[in-house]
C-alpha positions in Angstrom: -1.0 -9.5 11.2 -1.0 -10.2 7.5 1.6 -12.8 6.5 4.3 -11.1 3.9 4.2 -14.2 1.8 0.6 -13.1 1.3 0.7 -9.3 -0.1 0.3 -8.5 -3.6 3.3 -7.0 -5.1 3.7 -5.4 -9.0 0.7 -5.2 -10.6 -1.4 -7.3 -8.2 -1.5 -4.2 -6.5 -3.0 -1.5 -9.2 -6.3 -1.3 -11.4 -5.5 -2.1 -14.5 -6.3 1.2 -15.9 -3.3 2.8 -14.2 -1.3 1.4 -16.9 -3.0 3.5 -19.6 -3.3 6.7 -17.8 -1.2 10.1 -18.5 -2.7 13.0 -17.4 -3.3 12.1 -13.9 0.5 10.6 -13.4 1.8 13.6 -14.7 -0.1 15.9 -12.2 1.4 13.8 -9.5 4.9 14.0 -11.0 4.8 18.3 -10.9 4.2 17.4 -6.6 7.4 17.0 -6.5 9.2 18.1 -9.2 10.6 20.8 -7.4 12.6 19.5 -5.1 13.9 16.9 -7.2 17.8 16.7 -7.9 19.7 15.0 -11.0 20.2 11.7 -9.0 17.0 10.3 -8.1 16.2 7.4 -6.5 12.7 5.9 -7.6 11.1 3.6 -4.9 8.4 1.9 -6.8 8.4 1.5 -10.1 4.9 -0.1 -11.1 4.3 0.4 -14.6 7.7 2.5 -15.3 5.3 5.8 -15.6 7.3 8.1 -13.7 10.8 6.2 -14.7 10.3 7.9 -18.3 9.9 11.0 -17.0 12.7 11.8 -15.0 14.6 10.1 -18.2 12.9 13.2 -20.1 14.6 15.3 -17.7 17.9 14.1 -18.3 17.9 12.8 -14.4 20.3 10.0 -13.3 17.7 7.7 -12.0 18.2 4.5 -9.8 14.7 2.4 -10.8 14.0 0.2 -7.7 10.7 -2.2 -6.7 10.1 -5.1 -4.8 8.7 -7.0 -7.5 11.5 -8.7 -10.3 8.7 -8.5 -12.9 8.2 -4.7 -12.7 12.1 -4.4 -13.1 12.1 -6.6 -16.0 9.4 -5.6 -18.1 11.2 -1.7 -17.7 14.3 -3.1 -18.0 12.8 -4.6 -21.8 10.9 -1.5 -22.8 13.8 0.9 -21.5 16.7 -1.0 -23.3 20.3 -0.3 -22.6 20.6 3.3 -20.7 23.6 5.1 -19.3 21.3 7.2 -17.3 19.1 4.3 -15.4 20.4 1.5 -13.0 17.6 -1.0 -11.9 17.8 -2.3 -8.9 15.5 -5.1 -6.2 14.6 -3.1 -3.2 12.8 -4.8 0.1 11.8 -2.0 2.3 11.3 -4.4 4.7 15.0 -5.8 4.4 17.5 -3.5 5.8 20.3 -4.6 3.8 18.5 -4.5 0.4 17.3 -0.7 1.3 21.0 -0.3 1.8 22.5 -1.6 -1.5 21.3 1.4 -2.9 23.3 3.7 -1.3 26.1 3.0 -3.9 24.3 5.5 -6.1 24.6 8.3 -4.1 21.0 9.9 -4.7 20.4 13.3 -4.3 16.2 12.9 -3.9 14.3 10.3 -3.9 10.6 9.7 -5.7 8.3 7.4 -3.6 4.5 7.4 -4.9 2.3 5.0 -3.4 4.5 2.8 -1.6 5.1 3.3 2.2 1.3 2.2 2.4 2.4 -1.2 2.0 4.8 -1.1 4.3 4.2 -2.4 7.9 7.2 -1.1 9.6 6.7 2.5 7.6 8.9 4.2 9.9 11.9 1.9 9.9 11.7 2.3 6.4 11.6 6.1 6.1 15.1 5.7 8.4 17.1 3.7 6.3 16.1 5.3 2.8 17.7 8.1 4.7 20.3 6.1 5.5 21.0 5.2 2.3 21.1 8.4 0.2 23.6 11.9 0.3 23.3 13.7 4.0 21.6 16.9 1.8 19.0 14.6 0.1 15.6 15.4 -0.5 12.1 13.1 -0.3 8.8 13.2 -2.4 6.6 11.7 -0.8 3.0 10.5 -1.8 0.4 8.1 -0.2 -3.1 7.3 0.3 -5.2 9.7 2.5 -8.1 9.4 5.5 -7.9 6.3 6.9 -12.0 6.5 7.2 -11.5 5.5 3.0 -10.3 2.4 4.0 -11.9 -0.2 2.1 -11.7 -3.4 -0.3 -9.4 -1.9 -2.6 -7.0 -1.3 0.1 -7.0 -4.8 1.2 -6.9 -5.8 -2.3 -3.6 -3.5 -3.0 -2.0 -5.1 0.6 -2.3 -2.0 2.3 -1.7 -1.5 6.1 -3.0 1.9 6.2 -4.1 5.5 5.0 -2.8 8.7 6.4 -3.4 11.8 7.6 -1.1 14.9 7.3 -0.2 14.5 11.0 0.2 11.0 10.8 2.6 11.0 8.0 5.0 14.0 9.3 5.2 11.7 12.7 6.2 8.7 10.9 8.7 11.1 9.1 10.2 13.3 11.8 10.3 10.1 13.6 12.8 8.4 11.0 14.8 11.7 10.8 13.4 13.7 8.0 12.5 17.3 8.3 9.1 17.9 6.9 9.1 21.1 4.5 5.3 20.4 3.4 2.5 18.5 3.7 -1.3 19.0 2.1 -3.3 17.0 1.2 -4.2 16.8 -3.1 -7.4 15.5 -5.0 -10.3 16.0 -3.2 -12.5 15.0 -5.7 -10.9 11.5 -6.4 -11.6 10.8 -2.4 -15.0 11.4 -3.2 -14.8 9.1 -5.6 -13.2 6.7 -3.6 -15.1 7.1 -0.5 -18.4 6.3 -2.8 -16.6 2.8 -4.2 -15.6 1.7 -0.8 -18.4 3.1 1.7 -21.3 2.8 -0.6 -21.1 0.3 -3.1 -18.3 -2.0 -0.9 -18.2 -4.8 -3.8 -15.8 -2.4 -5.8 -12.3 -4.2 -6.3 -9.4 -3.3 -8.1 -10.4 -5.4 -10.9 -14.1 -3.7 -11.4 -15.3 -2.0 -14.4 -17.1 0.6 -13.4 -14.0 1.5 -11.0 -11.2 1.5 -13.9 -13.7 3.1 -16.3 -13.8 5.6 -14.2 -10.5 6.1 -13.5 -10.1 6.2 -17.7 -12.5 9.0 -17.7 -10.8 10.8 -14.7 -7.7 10.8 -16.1 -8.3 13.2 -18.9 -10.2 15.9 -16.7 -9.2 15.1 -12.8 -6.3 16.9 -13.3 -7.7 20.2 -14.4 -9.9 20.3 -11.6 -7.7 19.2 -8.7 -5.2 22.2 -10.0 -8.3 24.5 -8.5 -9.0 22.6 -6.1 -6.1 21.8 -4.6 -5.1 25.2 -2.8 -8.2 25.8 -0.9 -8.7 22.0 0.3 -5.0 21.0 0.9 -5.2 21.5 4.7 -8.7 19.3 4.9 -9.2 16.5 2.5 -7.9 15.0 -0.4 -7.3 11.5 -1.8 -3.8 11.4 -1.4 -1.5 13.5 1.1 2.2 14.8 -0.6 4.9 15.5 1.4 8.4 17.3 1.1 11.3 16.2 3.3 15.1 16.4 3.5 17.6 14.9 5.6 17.8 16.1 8.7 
């Protein structure tokens, strides 16, 4: 079992280049944009990427992370805002998951996340327990657990998903599951070739965040076609709707 004191948290767990990408963030973003409601509560803030864009929106938006740093720096770029509350949020700690439910949130944004999570389930159970009884869930996280590999470990990852695997873990916390595909099959490809062929790739390698710099301003254009014939089969990441249930 991995020791908690020893995960990387913040950006110990991204490639660098995820800070400087646009496209790519905002093709996840439009995943879930639909069933998002004018409170929402953002589990994992990283960079602040997707904290500016519900702002655009003119959402209410409750900015959460494990990691202080990540609050700070948004809290320092963002300024003061009516419309955003920052807040410290253990999914692993019960009553920190529960100090949000003061906000009230209507939805709730969580890219990337429930990967690092050990008890994933028992956390899916009280983020429900901790927003309206109507509330909605956007969902995404890392697909095929046969892509496993160094970056994982390096981003303290306990596992990738499948479809099925990820609407157990939901049903079983008590969110219906509206849908589930699977998005990006050409970035598993990718991904498949850093950690299956190569194996030294890290977070931290060149050729891996070059990459992801070039993919970010024509990835998006291709998943878009992509994406409706291979969402039942493969992809890099699986996206999920739920709702309370």
């Amino acid at each position: 079992m991995i020791e908690r004191e020893s995960l990387p948290v913040g950006a110990a767990t991204m490639s660098p280049a995820m800070a400087h990408m646009n496209a790519y963030p905002r093709y996840l973003f439009k995943q879930v944009l639909p069933i998002l409601g004018a409170r929402v509560w953002e589990i994992g803030i990283g960079y602040g990427v997707y904290t500016r864009m519900l702002l655009a929106l003119e959402k209410q938006v409750l900015a959460s992370d494990v990691d202080s740093e990540c609050i700070a720096q948004l809290q320092n770029s963002l300024g003061e805002r009516s419309s955003v509350q920052c807040l410290r949020v253990d999914l692993c700690d019960r009553d920190s998951v529960y100090r949000a439910t003061a906000f009230e949130a209507d939805s709730v944004l969580c890219f990337n996340v429930l990967e690092h999570i050990e008890q994933d389930v028992q956390a899916l159970r009280w983020i429900r327990e901790s927003v309206r009884p109507n509330a909605t869930l956007g969902l995404i996280v890392p697909a095929h657990e046969g892509l496993f590999g160094k970056m994982d470990s390096q981003a303290g990852h306990f596992r990738r998903y499948s479809c099925n695997s990820l609407r157990t873990a939901m049903v079983e916390a008590g969110w219906k599951v509206d849908r589930i595909r699977y998005i990006n099959a050409l970035g598993a490809c990718g991904w498949w070739f850093h950690n299956r062929v190569r194996k030294s790739a890290g977070l931290q390698d060149s050729h891996v965040n070059q990459q992801m710099s070039a993919m970010d301003r024509w990835l998006p254009r291709f998943a878009l076609l992509s994406d409706p014939w291979m969402g039942r089969l493969f992809g890099l990441s699986v996206v999920a709707w739920g709702r309370c249930g």
